[in-house]
N, C-alpha and C positions, 0 to 999 in steps of 0.2 A: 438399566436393569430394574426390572420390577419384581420385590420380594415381598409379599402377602402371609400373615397367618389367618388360617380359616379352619372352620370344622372337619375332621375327614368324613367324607361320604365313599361311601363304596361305588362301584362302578355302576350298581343297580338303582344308586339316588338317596340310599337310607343314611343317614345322619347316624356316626357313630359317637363315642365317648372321645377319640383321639381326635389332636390335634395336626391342620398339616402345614407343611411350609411347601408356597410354589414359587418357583421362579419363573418370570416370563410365559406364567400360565400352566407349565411343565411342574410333577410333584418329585419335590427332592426330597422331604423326610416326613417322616410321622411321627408322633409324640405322644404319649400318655399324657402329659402338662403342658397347660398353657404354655407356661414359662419357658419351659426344654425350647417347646419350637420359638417362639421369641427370642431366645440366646442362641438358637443356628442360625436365626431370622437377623439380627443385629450382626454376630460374625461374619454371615454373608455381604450384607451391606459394607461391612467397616474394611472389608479386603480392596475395596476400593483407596480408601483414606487408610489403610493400616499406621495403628500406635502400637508402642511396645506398650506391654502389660506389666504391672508391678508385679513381684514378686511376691511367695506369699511371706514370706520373711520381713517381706517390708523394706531392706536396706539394698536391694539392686546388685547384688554379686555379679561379676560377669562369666560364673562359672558355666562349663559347656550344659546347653538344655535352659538358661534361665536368660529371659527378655526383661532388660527393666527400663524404665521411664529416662530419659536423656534430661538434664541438670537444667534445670529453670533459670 
C-alpha cells in the first residue's frame, strides 16, 4: 500500500493551499496542515503494524475507550 502526502491540486491542475493524502494513487483526505495529512498519513500506514497508544493520562487504565502500551 502506497500512502503519499502531496499538495492538493484541483481537478483543473491549480496548486491549492491544502494538503492531500492518496493512497494507491486514489485521494482519501485533504487537509489544511501539513501535519493533519501526515497524522492520517502515518495512521494509515501503522493499521498495518497497529500498537496501542498511551493514554493521555499516562498510567494505561484499562477502562472501556482507552488503549494503552502492554508492559516492557
Amino acid at each position: 500500500m502506497k500512502v503519499e502526502v502531496t499538495r492538493y491540486r484541483k481537478p483543473d491542475g491549480y496548486a491549492t493551499r491544502f494538503w492531500s493524502v492518496m493512497v494507491n494513487g486514489e485521494l482519501l483526505a485533504v487537509t489544511v496542515y501539513r501535519k493533519g495529512a501526515e497524522a492520517v498519513a502515518l495512521t494509515i500506514d501503522g493499521l498495518n503494524g497497529a500498537r496501542p497508544v498511551m493514554t493521555r493520562d499516562g498510567q494505561g487504565d484499562t477502562a472501556p475507550g482507552k488503549v494503552t502500551h502492554p508492559e516492557a
